[in-house]
Backbone as a chain_set.jsonl record, in Angstrom:
{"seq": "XXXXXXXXXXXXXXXXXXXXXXXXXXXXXXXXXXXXXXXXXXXXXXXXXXXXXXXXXXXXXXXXXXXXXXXXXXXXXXXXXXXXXXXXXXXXXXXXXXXXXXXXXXXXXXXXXXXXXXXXXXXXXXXXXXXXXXXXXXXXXXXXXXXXXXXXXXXXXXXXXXXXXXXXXXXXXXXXXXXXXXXXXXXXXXXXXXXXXXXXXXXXXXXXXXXXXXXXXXXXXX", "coords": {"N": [[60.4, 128.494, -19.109], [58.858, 127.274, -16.239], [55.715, 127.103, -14.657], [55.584, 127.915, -12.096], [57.676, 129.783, -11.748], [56.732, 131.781, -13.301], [54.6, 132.364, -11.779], [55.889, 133.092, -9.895], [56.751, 136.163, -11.207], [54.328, 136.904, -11.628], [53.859, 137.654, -9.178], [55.936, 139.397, -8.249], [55.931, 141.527, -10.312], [53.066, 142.757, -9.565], [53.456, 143.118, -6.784], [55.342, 144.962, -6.57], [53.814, 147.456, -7.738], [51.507, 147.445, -5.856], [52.98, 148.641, -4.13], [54.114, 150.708, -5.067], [51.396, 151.967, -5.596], [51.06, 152.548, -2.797], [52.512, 154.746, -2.25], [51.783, 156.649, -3.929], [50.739, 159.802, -3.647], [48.059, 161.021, -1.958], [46.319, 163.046, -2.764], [46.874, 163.255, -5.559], [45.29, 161.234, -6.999], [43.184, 161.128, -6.303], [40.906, 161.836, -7.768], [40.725, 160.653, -9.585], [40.259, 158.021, -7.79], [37.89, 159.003, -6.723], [35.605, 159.09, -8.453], [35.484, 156.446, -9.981], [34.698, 155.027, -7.321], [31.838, 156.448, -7.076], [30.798, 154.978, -9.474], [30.713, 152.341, -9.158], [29.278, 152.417, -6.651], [26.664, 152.738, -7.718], [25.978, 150.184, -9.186], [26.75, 148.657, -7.666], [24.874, 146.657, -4.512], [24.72, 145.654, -1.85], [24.527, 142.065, -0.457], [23.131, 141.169, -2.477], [22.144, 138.578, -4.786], [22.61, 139.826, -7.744], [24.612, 141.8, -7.864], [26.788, 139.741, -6.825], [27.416, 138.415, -9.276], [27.688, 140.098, -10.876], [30.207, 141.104, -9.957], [31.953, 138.456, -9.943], [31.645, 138.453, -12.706], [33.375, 140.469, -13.605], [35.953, 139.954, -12.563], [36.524, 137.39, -13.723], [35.859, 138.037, -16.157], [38.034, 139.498, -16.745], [40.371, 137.916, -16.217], [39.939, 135.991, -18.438], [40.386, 137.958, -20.561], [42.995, 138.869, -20.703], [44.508, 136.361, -20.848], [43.367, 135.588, -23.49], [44.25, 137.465, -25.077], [47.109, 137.841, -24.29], [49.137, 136.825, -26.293], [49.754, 139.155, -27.546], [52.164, 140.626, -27.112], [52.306, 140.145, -24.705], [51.055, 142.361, -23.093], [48.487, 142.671, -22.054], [48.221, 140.704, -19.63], [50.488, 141.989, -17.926], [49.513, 144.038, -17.761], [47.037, 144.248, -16.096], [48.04, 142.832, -14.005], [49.664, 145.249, -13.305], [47.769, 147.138, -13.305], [45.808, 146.572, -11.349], [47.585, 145.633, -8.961], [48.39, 148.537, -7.953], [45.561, 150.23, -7.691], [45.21, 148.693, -5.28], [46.953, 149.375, -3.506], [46.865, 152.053, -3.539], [44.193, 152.446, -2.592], [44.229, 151.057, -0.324], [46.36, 152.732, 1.117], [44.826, 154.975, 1.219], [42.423, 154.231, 2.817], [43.281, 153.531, 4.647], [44.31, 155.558, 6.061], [42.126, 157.271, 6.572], [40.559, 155.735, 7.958], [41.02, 153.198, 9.18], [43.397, 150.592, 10.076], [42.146, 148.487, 10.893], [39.533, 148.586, 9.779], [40.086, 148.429, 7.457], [41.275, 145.467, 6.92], [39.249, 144.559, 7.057], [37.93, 144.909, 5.326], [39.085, 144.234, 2.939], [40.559, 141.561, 3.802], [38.939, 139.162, 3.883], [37.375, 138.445, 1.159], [39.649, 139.0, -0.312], [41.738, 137.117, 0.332], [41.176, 134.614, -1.459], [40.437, 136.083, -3.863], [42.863, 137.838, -4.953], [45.049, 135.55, -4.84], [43.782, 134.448, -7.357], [43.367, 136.055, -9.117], [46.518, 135.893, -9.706], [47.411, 133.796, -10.455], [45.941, 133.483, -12.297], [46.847, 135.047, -13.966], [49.189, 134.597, -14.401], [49.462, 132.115, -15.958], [48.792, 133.293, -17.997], [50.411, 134.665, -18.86], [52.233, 132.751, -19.384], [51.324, 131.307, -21.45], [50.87, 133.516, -23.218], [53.988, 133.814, -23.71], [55.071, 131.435, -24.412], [53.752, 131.924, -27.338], [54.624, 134.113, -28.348], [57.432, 132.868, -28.364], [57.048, 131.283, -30.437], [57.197, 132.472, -32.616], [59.49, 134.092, -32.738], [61.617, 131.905, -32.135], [63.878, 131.124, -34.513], [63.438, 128.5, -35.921], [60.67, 127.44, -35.31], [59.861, 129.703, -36.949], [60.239, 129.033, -39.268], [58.933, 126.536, -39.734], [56.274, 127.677, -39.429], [56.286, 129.447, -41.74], [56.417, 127.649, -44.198], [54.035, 125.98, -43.371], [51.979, 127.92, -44.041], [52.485, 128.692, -46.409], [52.49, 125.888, -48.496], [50.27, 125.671, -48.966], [47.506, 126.886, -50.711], [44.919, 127.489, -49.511], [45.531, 127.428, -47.229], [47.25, 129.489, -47.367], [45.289, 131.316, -48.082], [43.608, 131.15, -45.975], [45.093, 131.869, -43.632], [45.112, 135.031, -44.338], [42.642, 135.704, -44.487], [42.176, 135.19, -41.04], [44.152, 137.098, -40.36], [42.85, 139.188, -40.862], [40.465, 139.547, -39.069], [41.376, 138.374, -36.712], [44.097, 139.317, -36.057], [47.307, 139.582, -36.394], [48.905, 137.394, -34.032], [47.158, 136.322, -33.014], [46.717, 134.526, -35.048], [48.91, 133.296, -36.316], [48.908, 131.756, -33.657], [46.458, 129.755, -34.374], [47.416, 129.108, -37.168], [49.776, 127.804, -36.314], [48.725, 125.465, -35.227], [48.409, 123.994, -37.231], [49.985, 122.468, -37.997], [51.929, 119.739, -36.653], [54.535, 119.738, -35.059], [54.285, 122.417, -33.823], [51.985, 122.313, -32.85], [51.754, 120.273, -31.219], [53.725, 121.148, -29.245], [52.693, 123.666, -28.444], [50.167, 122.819, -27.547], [50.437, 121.328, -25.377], [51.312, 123.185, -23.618], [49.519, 124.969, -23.56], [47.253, 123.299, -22.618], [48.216, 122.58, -20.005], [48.192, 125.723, -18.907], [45.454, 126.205, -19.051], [44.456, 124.729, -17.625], [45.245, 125.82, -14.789], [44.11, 128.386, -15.438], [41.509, 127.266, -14.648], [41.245, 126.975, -12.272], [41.897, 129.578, -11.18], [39.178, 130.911, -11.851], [37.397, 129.705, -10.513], [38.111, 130.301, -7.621], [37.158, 132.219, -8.116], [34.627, 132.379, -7.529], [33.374, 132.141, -5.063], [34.493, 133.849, -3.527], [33.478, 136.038, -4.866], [30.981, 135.759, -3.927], [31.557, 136.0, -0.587], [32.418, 138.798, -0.833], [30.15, 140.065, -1.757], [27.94, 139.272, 0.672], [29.365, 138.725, 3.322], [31.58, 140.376, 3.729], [30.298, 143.099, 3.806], [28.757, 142.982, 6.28], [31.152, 142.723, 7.674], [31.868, 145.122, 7.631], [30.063, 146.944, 9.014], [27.571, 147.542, 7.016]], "CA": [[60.188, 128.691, -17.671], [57.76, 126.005, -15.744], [54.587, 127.396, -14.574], [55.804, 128.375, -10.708], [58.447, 130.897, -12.442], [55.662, 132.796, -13.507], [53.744, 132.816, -10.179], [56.571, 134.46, -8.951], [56.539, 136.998, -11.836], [53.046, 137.83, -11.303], [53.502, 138.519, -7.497], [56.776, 140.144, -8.165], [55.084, 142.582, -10.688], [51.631, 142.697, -8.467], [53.897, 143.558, -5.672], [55.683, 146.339, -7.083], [52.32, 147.863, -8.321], [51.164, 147.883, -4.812], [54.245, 149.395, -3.441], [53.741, 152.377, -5.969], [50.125, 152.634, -5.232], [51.163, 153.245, -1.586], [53.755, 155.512, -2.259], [50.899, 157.841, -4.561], [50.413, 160.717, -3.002], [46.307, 160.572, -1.824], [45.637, 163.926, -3.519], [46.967, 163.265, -6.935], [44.873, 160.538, -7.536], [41.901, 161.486, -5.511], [39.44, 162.254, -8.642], [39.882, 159.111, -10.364], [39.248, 157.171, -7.059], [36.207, 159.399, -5.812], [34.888, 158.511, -9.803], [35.596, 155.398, -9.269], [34.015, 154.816, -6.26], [30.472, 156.528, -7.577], [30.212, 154.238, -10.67], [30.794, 151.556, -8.331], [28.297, 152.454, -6.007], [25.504, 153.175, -8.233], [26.065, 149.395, -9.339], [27.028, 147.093, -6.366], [23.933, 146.451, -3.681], [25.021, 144.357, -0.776], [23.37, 141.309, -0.164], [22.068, 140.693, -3.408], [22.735, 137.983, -6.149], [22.915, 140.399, -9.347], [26.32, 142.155, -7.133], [27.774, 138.801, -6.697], [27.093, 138.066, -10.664], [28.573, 141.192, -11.937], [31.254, 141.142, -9.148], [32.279, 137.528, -10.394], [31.72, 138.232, -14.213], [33.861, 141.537, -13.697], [36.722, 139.335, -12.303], [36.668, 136.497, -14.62], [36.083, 138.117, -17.808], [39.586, 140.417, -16.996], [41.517, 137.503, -16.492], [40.018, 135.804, -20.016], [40.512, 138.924, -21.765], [44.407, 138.673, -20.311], [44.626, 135.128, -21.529], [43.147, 135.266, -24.824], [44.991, 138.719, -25.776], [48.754, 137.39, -24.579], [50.216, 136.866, -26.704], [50.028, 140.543, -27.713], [53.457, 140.859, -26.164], [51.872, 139.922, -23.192], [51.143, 143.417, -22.622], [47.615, 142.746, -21.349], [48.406, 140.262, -18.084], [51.541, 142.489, -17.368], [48.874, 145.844, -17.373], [46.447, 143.877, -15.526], [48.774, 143.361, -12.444], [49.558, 146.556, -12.946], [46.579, 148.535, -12.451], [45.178, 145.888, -10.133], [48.074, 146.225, -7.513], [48.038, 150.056, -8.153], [44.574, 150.213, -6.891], [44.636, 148.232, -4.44], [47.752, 149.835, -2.765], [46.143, 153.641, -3.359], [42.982, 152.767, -1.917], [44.555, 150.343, 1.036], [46.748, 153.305, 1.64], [43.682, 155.646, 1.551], [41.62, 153.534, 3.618], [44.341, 153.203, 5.988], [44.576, 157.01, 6.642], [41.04, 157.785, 6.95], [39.662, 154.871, 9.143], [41.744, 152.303, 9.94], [43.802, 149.629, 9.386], [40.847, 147.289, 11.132], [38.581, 148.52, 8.963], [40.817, 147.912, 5.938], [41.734, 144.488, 6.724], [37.719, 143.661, 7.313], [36.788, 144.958, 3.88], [39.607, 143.018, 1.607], [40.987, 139.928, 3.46], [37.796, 138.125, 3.81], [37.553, 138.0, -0.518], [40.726, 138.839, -1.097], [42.4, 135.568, 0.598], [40.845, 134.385, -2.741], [40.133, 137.11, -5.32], [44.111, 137.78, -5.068], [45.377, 134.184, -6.055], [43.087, 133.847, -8.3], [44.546, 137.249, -10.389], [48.075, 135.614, -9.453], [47.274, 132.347, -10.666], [45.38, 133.878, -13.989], [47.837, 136.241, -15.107], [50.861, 133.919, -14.537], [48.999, 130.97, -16.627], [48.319, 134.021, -19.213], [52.071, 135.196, -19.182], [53.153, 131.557, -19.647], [50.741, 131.476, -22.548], [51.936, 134.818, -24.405], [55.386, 134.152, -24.055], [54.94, 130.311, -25.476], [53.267, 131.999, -28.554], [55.994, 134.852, -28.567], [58.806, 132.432, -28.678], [56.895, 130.448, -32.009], [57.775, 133.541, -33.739], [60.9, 135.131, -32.594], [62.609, 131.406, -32.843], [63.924, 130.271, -36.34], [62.853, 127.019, -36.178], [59.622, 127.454, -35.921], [59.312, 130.321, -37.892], [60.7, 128.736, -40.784], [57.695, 125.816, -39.963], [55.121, 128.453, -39.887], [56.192, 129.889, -43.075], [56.216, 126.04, -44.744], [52.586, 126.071, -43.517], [51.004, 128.581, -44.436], [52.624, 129.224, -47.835], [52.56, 124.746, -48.903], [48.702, 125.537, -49.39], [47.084, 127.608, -51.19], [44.229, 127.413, -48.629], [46.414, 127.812, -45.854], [47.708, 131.264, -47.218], [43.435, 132.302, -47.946], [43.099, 131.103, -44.513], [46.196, 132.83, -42.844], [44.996, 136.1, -44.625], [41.702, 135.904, -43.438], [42.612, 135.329, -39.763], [44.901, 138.323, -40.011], [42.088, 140.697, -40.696], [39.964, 138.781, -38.014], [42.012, 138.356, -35.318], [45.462, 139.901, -36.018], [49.328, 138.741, -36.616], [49.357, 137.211, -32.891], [45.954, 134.97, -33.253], [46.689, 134.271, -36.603], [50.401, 132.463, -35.646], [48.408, 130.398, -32.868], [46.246, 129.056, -35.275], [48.29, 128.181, -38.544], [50.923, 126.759, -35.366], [47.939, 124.144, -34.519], [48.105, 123.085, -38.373], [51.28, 121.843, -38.184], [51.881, 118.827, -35.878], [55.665, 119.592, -34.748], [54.607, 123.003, -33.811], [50.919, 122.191, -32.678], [52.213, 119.712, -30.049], [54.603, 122.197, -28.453], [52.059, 124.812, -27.624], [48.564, 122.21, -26.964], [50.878, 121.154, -23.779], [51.255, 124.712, -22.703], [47.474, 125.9, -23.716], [46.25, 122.661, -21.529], [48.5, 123.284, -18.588], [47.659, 126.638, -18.493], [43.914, 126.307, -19.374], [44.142, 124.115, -15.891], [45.326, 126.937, -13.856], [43.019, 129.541, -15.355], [39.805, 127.371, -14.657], [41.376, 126.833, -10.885], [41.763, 130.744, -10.579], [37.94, 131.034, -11.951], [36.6, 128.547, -9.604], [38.234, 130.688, -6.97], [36.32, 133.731, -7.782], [32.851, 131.935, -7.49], [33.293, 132.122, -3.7], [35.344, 135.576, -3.947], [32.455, 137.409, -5.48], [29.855, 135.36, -3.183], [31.849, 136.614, -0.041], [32.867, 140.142, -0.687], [28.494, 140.588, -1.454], [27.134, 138.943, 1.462], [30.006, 138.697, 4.266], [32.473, 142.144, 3.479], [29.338, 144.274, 3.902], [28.496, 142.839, 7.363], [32.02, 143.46, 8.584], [31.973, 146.963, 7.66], [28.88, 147.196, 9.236], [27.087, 148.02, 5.719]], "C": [[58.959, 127.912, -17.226], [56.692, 127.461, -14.863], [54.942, 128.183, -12.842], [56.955, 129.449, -11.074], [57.666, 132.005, -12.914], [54.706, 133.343, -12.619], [54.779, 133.885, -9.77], [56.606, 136.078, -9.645], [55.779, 137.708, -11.564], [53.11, 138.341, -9.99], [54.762, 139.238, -7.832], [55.918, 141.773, -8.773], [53.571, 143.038, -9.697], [52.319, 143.449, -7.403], [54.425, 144.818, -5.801], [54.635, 147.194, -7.617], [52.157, 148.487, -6.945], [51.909, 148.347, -4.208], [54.123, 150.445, -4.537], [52.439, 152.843, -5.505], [50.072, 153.338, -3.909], [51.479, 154.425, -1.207], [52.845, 156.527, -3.006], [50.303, 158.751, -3.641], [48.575, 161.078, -2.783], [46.132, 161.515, -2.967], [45.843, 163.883, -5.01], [46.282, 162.469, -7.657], [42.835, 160.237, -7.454], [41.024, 161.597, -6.433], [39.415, 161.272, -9.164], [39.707, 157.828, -8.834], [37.558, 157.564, -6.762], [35.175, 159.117, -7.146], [34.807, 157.384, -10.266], [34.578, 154.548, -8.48], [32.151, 154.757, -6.125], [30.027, 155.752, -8.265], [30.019, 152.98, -9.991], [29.603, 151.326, -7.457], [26.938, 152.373, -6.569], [25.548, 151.442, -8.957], [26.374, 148.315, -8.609], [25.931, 147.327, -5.28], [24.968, 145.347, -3.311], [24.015, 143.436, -0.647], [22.196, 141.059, -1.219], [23.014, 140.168, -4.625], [22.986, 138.788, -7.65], [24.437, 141.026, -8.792], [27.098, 141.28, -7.05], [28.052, 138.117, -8.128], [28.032, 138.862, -11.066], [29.804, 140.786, -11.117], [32.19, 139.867, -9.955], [32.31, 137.903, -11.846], [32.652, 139.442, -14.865], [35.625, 140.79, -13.803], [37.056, 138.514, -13.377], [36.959, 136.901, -15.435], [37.619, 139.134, -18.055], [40.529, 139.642, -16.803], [41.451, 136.673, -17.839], [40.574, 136.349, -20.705], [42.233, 138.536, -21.646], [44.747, 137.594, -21.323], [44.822, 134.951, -22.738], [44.161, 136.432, -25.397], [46.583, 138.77, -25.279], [49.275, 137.468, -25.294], [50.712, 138.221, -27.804], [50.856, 140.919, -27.079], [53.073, 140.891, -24.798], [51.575, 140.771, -22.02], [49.524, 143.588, -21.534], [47.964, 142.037, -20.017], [49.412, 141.384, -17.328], [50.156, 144.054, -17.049], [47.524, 145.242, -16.224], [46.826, 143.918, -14.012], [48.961, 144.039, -11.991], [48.7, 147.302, -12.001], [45.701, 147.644, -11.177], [45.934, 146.123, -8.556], [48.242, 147.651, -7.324], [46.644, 150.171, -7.163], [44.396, 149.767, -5.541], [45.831, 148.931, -3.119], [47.344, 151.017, -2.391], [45.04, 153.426, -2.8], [43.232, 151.854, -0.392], [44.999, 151.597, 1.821], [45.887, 154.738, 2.301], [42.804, 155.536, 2.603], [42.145, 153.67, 5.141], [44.288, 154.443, 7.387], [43.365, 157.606, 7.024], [39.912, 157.098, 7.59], [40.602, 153.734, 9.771], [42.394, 151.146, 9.598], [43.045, 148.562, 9.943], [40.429, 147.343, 10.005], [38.977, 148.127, 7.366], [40.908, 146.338, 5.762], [40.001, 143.496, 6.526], [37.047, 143.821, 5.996], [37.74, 144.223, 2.809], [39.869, 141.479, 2.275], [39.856, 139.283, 3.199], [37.727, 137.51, 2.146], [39.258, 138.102, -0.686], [41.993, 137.572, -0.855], [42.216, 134.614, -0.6], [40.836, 134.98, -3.96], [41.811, 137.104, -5.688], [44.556, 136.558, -5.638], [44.947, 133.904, -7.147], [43.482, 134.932, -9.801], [46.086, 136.759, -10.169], [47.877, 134.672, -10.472], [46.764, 132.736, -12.401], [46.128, 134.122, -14.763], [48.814, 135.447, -15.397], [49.996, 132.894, -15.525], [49.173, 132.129, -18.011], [49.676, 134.555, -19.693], [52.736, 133.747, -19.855], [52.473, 131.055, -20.997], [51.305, 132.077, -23.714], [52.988, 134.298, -24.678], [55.697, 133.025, -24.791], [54.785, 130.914, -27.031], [54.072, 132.917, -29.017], [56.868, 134.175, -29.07], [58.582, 131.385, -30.479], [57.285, 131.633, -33.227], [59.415, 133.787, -33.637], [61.795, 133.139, -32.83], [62.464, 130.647, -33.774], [63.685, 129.556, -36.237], [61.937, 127.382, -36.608], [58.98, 128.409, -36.589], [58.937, 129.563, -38.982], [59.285, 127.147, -40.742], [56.643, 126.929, -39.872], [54.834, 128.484, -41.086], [55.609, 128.994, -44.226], [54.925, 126.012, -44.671], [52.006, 126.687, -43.863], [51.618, 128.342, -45.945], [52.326, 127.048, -49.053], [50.933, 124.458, -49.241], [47.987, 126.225, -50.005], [45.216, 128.279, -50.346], [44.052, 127.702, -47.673], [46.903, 129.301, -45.749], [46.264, 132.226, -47.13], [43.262, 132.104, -46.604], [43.985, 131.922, -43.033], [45.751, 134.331, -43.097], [43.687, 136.801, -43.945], [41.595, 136.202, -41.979], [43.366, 136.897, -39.352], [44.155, 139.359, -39.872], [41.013, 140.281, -39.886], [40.121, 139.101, -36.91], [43.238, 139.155, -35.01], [46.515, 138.741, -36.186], [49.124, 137.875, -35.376], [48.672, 136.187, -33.345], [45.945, 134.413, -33.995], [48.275, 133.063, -36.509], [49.864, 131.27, -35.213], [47.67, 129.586, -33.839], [47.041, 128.435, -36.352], [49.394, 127.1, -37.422], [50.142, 125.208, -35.354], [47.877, 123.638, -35.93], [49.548, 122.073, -38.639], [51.722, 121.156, -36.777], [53.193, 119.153, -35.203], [55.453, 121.05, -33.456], [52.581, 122.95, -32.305], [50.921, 121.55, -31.07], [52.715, 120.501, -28.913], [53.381, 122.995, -27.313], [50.527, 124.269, -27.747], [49.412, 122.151, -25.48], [50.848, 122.422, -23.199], [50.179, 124.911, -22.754], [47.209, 124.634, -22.456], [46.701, 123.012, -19.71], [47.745, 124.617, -17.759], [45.767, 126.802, -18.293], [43.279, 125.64, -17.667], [44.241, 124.871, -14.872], [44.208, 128.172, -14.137], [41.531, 128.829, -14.439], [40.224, 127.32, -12.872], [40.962, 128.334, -10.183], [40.127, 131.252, -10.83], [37.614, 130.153, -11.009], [36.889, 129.729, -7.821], [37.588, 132.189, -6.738], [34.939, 133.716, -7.473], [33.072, 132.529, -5.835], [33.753, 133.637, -3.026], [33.934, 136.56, -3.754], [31.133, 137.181, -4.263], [30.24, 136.321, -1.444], [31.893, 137.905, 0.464], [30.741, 140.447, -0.964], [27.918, 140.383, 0.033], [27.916, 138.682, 2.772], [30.729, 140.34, 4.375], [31.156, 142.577, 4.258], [28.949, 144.239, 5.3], [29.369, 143.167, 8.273], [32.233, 144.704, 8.514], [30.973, 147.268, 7.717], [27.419, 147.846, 8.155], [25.38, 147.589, 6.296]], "O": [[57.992, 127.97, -17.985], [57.126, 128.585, -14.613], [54.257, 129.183, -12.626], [56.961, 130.199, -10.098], [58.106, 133.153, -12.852], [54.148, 134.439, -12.656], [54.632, 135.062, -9.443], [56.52, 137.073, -8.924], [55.972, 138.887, -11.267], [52.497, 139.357, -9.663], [54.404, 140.358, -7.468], [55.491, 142.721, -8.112], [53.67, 144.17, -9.224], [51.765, 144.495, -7.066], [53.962, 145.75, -5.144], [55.332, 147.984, -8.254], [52.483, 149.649, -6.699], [51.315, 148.686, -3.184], [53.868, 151.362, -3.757], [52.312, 153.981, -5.054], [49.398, 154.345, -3.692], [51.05, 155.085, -0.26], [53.212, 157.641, -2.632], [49.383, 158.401, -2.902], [47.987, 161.42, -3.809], [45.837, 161.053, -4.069], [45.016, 164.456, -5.719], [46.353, 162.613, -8.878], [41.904, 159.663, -8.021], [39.922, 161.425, -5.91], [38.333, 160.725, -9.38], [39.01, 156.826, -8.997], [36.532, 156.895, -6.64], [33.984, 158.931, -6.896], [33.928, 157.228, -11.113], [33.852, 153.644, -8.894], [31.398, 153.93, -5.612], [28.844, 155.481, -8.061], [28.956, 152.446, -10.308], [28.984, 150.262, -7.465], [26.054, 151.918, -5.843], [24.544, 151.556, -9.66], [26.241, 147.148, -8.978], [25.999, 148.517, -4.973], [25.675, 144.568, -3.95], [22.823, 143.742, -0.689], [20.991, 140.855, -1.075], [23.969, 140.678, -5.21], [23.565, 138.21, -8.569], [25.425, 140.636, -9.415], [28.276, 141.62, -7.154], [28.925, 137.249, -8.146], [29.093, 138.476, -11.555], [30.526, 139.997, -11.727], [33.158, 140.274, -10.597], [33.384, 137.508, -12.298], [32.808, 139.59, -16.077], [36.38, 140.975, -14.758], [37.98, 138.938, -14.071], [38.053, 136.619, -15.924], [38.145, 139.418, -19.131], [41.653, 140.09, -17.03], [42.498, 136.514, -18.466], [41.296, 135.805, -21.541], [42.7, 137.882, -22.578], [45.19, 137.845, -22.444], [45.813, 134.446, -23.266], [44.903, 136.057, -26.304], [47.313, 139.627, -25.778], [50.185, 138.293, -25.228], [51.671, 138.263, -28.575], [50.493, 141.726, -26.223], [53.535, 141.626, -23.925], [51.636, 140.551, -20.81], [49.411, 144.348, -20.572], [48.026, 142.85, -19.095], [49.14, 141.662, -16.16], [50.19, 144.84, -16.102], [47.113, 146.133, -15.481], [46.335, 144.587, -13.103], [48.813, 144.199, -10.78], [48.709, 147.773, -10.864], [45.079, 148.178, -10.259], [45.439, 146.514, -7.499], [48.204, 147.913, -6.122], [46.772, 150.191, -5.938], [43.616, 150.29, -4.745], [45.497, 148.937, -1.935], [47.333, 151.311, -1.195], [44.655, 154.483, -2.298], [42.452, 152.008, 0.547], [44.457, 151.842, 2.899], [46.108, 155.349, 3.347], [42.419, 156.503, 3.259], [41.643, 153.834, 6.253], [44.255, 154.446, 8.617], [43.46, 158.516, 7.847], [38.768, 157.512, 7.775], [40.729, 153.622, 10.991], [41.869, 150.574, 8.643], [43.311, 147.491, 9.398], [40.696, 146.498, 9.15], [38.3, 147.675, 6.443], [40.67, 145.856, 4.654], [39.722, 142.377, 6.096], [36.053, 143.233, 5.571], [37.207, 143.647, 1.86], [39.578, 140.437, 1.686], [39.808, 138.762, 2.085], [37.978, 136.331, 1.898], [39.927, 137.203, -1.194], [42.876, 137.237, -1.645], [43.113, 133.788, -0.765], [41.197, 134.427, -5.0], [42.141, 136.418, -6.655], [44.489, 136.424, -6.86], [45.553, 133.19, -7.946], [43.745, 134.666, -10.974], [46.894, 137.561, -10.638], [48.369, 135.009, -11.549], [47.242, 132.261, -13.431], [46.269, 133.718, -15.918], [49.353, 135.477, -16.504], [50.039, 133.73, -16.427], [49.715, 131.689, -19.025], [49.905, 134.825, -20.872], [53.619, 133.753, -20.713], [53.191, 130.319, -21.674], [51.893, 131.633, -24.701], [53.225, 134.173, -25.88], [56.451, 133.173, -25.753], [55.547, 130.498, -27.904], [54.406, 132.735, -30.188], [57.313, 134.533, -30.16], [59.419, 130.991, -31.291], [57.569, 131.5, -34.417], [60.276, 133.614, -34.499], [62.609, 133.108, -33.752], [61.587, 129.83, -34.053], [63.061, 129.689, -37.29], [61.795, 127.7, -37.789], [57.795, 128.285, -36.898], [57.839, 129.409, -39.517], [58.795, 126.834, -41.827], [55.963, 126.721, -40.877], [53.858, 128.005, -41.665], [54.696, 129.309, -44.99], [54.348, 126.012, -45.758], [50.984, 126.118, -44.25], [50.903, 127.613, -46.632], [52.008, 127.114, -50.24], [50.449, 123.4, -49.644], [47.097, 126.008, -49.183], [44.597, 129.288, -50.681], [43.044, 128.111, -47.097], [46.992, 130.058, -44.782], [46.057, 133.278, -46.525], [42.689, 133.015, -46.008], [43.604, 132.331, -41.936], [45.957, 135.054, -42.123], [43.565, 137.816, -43.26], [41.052, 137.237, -41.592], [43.17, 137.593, -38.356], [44.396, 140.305, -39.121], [40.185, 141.145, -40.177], [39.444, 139.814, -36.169], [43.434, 139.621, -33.888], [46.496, 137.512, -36.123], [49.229, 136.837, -36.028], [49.187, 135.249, -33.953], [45.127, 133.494, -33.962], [48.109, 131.88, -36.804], [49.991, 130.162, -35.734], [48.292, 128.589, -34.205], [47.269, 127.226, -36.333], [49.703, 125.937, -37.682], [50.706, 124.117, -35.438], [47.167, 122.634, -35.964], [49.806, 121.167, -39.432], [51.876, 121.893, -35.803], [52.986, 118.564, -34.141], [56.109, 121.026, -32.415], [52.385, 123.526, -31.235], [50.38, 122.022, -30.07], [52.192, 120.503, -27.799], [53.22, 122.966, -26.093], [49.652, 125.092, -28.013], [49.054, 122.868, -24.546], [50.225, 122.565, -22.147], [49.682, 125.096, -21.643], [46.96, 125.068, -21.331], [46.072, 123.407, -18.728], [47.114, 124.688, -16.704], [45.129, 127.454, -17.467], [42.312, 125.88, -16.944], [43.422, 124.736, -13.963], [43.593, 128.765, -13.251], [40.724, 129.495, -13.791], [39.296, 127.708, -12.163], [40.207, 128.52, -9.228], [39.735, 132.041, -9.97], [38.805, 130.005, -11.283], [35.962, 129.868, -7.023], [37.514, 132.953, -5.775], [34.215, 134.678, -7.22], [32.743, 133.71, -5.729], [33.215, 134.258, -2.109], [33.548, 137.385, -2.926], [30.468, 138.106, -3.796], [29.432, 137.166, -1.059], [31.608, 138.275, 1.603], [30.189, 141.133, -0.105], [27.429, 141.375, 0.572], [27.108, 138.33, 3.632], [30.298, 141.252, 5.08], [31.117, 142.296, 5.456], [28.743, 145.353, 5.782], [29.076, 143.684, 9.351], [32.809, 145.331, 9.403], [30.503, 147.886, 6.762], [26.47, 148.487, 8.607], [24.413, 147.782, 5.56]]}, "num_chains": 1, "name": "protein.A"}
């Protein structure tokens, strides 16, 4: 699947997320937002560079983690969308009901015209990742070159064994894959593609995080 097959994925999933979060009844969820909300507070200052630091390094480092931990059945980007459009639907729909849909639209679009693509754009690069490194397993071909590699060395199997208690079965695949040129090729074109879209969706949170500190706070009169 080409790289815009997966955009749609991620907003499909993303979208359905936030269409559940809406649909959550306020009170059932009410203690983990209002806990939430405190830890939050006691850590974000408006109008100051260490809020737009964390804010940005909060962002980023959850769509890395996504990325790098794919091809763990690709269970991290897919839980990412998750709980991201979840949230953002339960507290839009929250917001909605207890001030306004002005006041809602003045505290996310401004960042989120950015912050949003930029979790679209992450996750789908990180799905198209996983499922590359998924399919070096599940098809015979390149199993049967894995196997050839690791086991044609005696070096290759100390070094496959190692990795395993390292990194795990998943990380351990990607690597021995990059020792073998047939298999190495395949999935550098996917890692660079994608590696191009992640740094696009990071680039988009610099301005994201700068925003939602020092603009957000002014429209909600903060």
């Amino acid at each position: 699947m080409h790289y815009k097959g997966w955009v749609l994925v991620a907003v499909l999933v993303f979208g359905i997320s936030i269409a559940v979060g809406m649909a959550t009844p306020v009170g059932i969820a009410d203690p983990i937002a209002e806990d939430l909300f405190e830890q939050l507070s006691g850590l974000l200052t408006p109008f100051s560079i260490s809020t737009a630091m964390f804010i940005f390094a909060k962002n980023a480092s959850a769509i890395m983690i996504s990325f790098i931990l794919s091809p763990i059945l690709c269970l991290f980007p897919i839980m990412a969308l998750t709980v991201n459009g979840w949230l953002l639907g339960f507290i839009s729909s929250s917001v909605v009901s207890q001030e306004s849909l002005g006041f809602l639209l003045a505290g996310l679009l401004p960042h989120g015209v950015l912050e949003i693509p930029a979790l679209i754009l992450g996750e789908a690069a990180a799905l198209s990742f996983g499922v590359m490194t998924i399919l070096l397993v599940v098809k015979r071909k390149s199993r049967t070159v894995l196997v050839s590699t690791v086991t044609k060395d005696t070096r290759h199997v100390l070094l496959a064994l190692a990795l395993f208690f390292i990194v795990g079965i998943f990380h351990t695949i990607i690597i021995v894959a990059l020792l073998e040129k047939q298999t190495r090729e395949l999935l550098m074109v996917n890692l660079r593609q994608n590696l191009r879209y992640l740094m696009v969706a990071l680039a988009l949170l610099v301005p994201a995080a700068i925003i939602e500190t020092y603009i957000t706070p002014l429209l909600l009169g903060l």
